[in-house]
PDB file of N, CA, C and O in Angstrom:
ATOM      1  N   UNK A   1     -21.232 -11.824  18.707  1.00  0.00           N
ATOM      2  CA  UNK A   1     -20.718 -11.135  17.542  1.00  0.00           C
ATOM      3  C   UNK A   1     -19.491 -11.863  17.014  1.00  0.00           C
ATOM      4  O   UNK A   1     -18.622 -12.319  17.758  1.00  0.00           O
ATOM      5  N   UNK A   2     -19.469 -11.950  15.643  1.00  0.00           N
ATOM      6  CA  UNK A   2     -18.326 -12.732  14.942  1.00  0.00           C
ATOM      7  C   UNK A   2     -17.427 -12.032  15.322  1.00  0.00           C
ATOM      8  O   UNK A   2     -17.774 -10.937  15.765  1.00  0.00           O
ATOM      9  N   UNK A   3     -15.828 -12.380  15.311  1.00  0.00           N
ATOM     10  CA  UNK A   3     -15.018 -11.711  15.122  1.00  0.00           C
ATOM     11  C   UNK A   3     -14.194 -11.819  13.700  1.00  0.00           C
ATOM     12  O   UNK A   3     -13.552 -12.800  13.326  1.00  0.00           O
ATOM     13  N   UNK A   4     -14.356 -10.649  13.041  1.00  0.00           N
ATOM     14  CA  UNK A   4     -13.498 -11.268  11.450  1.00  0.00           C
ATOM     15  C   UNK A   4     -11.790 -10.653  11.373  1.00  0.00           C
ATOM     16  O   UNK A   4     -11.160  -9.760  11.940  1.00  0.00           O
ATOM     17  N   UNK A   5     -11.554 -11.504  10.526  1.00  0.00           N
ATOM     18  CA  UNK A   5     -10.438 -11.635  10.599  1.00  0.00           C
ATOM     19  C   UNK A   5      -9.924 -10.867   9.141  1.00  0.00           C
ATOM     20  O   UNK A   5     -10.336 -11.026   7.991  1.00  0.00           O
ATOM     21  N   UNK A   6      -8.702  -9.845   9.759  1.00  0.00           N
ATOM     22  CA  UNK A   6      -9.185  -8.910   8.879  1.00  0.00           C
ATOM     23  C   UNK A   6      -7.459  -8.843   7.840  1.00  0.00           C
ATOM     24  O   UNK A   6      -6.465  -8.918   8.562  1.00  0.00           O
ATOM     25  N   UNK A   7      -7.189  -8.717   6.336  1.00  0.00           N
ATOM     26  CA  UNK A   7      -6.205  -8.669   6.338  1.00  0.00           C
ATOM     27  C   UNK A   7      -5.919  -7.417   4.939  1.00  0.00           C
ATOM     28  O   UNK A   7      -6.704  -7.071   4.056  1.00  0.00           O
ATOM     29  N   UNK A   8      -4.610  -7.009   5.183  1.00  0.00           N
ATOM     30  CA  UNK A   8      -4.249  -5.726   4.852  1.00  0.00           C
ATOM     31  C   UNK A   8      -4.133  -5.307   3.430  1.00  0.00           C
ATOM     32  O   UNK A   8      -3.520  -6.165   2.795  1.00  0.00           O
ATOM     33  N   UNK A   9      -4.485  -4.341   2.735  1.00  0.00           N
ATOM     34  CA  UNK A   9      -4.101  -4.612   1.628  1.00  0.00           C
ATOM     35  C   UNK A   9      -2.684  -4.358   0.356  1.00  0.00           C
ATOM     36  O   UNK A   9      -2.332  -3.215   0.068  1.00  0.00           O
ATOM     37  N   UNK A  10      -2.236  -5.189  -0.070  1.00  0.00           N
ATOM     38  CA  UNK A  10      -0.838  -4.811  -1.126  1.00  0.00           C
ATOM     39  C   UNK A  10      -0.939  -3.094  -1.073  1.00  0.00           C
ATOM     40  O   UNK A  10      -1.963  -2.488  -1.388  1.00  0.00           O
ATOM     41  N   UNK A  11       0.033  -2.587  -0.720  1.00  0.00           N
ATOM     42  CA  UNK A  11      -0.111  -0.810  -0.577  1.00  0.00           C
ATOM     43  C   UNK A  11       0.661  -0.798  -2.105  1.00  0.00           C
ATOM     44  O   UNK A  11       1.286  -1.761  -2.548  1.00  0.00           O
ATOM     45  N   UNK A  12       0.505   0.319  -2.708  1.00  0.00           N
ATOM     46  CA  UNK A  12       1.360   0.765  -3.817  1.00  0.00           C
ATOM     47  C   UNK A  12       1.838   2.266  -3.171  1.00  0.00           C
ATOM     48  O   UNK A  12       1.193   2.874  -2.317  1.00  0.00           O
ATOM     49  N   UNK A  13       3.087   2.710  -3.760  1.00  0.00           N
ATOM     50  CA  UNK A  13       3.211   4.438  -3.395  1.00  0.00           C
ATOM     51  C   UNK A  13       3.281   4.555  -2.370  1.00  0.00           C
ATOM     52  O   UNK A  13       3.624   3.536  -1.771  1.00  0.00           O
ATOM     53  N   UNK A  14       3.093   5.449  -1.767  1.00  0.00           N
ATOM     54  CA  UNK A  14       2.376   5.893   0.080  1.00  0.00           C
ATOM     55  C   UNK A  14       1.458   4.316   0.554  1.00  0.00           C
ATOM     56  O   UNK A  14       0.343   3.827   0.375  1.00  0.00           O
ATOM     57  N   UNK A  15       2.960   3.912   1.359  1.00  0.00           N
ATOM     58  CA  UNK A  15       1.844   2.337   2.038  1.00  0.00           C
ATOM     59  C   UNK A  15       0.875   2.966   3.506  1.00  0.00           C
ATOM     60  O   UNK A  15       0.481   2.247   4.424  1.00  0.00           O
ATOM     61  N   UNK A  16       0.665   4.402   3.399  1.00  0.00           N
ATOM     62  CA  UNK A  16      -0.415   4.861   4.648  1.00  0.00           C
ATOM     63  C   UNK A  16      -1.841   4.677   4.073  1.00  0.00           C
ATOM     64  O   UNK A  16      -2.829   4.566   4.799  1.00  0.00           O
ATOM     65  N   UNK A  17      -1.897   4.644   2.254  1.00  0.00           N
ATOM     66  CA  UNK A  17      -2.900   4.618   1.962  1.00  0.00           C
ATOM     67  C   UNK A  17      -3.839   3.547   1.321  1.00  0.00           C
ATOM     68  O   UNK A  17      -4.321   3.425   0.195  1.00  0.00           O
ATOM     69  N   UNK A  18      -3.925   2.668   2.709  1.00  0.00           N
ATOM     70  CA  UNK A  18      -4.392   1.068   2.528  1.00  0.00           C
ATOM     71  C   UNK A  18      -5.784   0.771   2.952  1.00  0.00           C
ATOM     72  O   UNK A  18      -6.309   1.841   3.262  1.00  0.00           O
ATOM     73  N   UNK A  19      -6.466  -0.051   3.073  1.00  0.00           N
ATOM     74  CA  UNK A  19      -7.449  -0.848   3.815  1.00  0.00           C
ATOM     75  C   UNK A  19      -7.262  -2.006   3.977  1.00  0.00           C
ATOM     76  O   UNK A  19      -6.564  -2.773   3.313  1.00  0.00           O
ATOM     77  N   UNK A  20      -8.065  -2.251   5.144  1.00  0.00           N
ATOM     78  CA  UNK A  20      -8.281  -3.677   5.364  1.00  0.00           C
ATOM     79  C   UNK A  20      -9.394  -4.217   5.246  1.00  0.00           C
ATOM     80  O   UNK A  20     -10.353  -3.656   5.778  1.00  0.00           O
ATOM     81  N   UNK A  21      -9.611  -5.572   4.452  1.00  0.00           N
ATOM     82  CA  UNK A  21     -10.926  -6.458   4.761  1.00  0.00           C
ATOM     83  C   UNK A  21     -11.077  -7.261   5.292  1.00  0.00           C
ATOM     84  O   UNK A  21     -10.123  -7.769   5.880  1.00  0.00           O
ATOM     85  N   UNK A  22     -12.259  -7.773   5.368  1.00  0.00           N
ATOM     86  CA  UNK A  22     -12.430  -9.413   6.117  1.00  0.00           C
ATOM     87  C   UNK A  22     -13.658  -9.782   5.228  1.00  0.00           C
ATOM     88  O   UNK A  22     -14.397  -8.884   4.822  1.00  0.00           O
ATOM     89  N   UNK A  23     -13.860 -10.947   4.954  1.00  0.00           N
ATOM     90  CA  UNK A  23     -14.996 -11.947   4.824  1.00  0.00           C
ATOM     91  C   UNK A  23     -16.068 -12.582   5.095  1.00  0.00           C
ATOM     92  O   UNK A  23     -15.424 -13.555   5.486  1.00  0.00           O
ATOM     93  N   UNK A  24     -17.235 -12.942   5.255  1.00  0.00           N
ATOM     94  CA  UNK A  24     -17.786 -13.466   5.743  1.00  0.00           C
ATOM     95  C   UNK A  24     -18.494 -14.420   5.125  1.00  0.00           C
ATOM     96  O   UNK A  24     -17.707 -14.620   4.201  1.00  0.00           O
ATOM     97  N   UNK A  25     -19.466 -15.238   4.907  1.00  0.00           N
ATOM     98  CA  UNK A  25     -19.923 -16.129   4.285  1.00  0.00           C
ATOM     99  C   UNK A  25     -20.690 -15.000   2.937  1.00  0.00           C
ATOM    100  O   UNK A  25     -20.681 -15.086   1.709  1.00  0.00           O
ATOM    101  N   UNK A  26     -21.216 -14.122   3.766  1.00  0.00           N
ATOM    102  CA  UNK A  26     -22.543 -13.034   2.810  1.00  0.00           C
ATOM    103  C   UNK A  26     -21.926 -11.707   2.752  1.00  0.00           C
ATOM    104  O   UNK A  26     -22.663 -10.968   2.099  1.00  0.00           O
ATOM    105  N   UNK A  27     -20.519 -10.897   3.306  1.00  0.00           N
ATOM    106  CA  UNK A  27     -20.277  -9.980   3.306  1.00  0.00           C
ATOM    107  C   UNK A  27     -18.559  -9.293   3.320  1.00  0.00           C
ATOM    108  O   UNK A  27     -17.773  -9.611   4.212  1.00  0.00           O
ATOM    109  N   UNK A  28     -18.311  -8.664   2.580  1.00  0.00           N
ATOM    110  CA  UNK A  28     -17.035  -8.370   2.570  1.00  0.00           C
ATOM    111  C   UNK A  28     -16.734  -7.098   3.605  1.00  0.00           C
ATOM    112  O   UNK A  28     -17.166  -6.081   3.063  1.00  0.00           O
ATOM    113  N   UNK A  29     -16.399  -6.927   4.344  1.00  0.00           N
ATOM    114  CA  UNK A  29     -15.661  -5.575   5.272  1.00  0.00           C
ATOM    115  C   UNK A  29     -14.944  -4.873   4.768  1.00  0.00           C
ATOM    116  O   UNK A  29     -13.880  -5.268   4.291  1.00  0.00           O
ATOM    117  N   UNK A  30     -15.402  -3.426   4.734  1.00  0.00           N
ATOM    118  CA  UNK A  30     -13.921  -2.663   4.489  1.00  0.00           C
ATOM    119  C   UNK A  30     -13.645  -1.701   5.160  1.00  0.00           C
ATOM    120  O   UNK A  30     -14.579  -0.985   5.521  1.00  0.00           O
ATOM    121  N   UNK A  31     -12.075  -1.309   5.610  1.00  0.00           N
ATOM    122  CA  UNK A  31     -12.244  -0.149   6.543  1.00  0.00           C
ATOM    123  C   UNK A  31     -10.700   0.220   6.195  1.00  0.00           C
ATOM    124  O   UNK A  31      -9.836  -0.468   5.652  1.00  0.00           O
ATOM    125  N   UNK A  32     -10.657   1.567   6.705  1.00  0.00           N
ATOM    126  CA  UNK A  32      -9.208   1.943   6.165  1.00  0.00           C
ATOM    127  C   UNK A  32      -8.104   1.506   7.510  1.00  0.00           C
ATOM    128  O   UNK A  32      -8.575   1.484   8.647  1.00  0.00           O
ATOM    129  N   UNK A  33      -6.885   1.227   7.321  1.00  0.00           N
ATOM    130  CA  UNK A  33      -5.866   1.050   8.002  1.00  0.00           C
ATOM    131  C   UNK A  33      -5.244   1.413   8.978  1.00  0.00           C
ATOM    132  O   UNK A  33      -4.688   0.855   9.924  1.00  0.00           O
ATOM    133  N   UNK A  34      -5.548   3.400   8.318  1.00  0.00           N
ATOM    134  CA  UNK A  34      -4.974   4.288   9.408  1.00  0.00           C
ATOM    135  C   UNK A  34      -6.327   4.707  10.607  1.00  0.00           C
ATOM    136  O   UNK A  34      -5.974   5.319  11.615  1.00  0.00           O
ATOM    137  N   UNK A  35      -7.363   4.464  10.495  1.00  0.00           N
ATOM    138  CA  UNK A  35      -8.648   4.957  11.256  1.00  0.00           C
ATOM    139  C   UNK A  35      -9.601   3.691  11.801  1.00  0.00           C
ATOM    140  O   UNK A  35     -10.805   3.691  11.543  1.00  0.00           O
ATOM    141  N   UNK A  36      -9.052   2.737  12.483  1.00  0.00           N
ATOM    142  CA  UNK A  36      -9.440   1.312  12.414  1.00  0.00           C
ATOM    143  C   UNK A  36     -10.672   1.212  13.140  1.00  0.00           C
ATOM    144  O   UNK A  36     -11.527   0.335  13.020  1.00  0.00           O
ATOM    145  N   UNK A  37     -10.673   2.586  14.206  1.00  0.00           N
ATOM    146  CA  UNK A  37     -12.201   2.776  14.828  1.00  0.00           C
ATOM    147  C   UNK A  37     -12.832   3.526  13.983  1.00  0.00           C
ATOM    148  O   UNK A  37     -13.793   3.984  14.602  1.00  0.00           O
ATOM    149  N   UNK A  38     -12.840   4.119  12.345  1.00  0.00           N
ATOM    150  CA  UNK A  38     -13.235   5.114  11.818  1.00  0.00           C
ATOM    151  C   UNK A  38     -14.217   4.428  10.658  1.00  0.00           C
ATOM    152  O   UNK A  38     -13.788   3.325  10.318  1.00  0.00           O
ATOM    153  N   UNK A  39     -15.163   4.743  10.127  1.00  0.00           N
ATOM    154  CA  UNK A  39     -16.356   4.636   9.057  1.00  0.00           C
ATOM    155  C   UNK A  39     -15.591   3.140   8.663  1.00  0.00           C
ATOM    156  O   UNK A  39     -14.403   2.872   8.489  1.00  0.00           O
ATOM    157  N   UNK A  40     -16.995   2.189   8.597  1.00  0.00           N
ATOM    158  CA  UNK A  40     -16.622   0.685   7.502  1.00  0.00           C
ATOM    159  C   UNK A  40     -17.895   0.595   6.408  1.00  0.00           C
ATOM    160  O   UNK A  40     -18.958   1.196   6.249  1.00  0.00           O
ATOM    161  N   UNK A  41     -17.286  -0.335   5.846  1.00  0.00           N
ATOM    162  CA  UNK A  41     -18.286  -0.364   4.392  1.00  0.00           C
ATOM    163  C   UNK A  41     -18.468  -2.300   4.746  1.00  0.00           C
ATOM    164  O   UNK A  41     -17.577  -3.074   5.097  1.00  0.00           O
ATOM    165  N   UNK A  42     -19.692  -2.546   4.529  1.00  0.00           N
ATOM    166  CA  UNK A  42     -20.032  -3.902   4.568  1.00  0.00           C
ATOM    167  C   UNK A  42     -20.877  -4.163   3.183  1.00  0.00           C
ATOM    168  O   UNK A  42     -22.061  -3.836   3.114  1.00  0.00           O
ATOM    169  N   UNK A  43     -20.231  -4.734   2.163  1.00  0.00           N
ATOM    170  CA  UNK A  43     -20.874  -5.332   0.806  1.00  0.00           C
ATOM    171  C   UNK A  43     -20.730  -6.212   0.805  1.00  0.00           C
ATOM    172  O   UNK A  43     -20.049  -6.903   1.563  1.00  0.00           O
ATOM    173  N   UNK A  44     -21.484  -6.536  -0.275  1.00  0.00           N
ATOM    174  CA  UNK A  44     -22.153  -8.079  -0.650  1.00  0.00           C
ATOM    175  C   UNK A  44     -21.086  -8.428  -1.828  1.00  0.00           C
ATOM    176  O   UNK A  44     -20.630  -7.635  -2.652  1.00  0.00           O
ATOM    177  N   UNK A  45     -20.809  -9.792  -1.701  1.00  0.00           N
ATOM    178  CA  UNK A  45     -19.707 -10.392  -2.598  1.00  0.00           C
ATOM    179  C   UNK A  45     -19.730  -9.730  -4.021  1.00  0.00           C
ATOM    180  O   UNK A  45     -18.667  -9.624  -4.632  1.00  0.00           O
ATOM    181  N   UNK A  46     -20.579  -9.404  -4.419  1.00  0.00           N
ATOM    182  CA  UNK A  46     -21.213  -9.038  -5.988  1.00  0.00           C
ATOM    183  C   UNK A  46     -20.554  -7.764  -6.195  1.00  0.00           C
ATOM    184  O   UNK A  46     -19.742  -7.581  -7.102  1.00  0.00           O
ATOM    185  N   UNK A  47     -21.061  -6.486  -4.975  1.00  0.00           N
ATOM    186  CA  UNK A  47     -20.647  -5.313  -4.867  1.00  0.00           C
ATOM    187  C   UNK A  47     -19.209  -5.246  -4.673  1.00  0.00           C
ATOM    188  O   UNK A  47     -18.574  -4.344  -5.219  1.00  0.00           O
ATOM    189  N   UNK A  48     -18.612  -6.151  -3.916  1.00  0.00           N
ATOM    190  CA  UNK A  48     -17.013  -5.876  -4.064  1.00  0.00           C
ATOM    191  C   UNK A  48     -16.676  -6.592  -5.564  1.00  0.00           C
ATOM    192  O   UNK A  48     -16.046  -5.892  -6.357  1.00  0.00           O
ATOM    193  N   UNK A  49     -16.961  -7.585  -5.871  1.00  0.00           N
ATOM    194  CA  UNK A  49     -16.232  -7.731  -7.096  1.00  0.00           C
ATOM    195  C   UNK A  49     -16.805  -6.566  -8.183  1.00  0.00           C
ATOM    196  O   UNK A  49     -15.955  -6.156  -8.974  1.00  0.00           O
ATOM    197  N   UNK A  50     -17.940  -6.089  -8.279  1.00  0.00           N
ATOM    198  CA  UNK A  50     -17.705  -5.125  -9.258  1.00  0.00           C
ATOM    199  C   UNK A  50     -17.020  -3.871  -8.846  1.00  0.00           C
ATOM    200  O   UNK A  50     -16.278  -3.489  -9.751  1.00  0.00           O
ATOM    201  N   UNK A  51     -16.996  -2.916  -7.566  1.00  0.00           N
ATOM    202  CA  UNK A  51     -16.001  -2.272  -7.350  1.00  0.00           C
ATOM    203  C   UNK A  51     -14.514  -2.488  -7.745  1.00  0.00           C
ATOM    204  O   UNK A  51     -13.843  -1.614  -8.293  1.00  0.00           O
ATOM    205  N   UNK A  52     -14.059  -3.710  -7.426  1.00  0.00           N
ATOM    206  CA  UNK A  52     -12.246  -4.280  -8.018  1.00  0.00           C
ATOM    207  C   UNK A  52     -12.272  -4.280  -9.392  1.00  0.00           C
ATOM    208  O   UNK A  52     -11.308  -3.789  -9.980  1.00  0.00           O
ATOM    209  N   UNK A  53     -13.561  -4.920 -10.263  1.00  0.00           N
ATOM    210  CA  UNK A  53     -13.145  -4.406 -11.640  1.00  0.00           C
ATOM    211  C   UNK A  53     -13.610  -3.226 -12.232  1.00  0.00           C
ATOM    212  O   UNK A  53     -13.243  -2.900 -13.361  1.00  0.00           O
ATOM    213  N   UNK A  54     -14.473  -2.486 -11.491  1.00  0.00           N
ATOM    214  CA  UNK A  54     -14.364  -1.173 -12.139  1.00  0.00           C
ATOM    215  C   UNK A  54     -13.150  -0.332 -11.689  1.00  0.00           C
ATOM    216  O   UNK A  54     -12.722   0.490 -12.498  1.00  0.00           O
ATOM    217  N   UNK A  55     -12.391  -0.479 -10.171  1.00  0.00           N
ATOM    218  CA  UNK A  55     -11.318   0.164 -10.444  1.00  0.00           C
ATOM    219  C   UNK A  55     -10.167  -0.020 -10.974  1.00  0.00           C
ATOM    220  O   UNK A  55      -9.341   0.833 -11.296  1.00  0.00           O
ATOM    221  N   UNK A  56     -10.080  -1.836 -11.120  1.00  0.00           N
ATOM    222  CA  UNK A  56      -9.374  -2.261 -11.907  1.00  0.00           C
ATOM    223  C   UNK A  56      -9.245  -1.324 -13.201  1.00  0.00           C
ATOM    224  O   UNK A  56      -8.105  -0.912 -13.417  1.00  0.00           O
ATOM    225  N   UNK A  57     -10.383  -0.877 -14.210  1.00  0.00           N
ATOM    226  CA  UNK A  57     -10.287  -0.693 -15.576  1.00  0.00           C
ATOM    227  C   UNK A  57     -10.598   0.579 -15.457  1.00  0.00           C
ATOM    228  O   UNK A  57     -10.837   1.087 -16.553  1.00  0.00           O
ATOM    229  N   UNK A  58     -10.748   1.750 -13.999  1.00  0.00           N
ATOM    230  CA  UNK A  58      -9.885   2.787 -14.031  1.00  0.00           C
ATOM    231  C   UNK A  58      -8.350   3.158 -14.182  1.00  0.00           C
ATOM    232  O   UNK A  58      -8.003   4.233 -14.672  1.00  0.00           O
ATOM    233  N   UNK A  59      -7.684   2.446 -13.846  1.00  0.00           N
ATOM    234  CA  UNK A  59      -6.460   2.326 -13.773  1.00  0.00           C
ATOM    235  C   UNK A  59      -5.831   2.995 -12.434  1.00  0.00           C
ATOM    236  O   UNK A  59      -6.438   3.356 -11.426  1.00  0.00           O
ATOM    237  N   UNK A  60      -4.739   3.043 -12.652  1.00  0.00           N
ATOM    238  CA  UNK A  60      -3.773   4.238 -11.640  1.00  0.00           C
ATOM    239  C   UNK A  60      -4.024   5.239 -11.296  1.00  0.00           C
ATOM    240  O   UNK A  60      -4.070   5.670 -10.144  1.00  0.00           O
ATOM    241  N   UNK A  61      -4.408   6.222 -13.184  1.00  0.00           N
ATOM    242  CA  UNK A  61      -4.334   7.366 -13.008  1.00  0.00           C
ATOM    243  C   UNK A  61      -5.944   7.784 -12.641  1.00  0.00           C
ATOM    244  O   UNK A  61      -6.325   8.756 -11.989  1.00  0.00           O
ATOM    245  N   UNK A  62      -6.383   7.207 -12.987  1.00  0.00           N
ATOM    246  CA  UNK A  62      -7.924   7.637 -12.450  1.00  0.00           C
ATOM    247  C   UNK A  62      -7.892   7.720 -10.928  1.00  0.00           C
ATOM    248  O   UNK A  62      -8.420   8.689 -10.383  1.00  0.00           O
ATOM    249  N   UNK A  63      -7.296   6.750 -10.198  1.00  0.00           N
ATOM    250  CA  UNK A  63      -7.490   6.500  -8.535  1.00  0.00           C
ATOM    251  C   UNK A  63      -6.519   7.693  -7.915  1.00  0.00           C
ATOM    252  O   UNK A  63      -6.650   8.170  -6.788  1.00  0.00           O
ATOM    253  N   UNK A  64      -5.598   8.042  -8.810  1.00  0.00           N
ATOM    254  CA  UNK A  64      -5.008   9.040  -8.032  1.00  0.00           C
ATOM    255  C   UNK A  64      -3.390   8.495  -7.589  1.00  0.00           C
ATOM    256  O   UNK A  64      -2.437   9.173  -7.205  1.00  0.00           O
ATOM    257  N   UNK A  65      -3.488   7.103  -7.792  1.00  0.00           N
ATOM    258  CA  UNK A  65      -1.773   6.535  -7.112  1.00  0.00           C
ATOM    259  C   UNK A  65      -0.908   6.995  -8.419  1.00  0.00           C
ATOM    260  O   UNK A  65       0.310   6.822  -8.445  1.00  0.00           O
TER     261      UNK A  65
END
């Protein structure tokens, strides 16, 4: 099993409410910060970049920060 290497993300507001990812050649990791044994999300390069710009062009107030 790979081990990935995982790194944190820029917090805004409350820095408890972060994730971390990692990379892989075919897959992006995501998992939250505070629950590091708790639920991960594994997408495909495509699926994370359209997640970042759709929440990108939610903004702030849509996400809740």
């Amino acid at each position: 099993m790979q081990t990935l290497r995982r790194q944190k993300s820029t917090c805004r507001g409350d820095s408890s409410n972060c994730v971390e990812t990692a990379t892989t050649p075919a897959t992006v990791h995501v998992r939250d910060s505070k629950d590091v044994s708790g639920p991960r999300l594994a997408l495909s390069h495509a699926t994370w970049v359209a997640f970042i710009a759709y929440a990108d062009k939610l903004g702030d107030s849509e996400l809740g920060s």
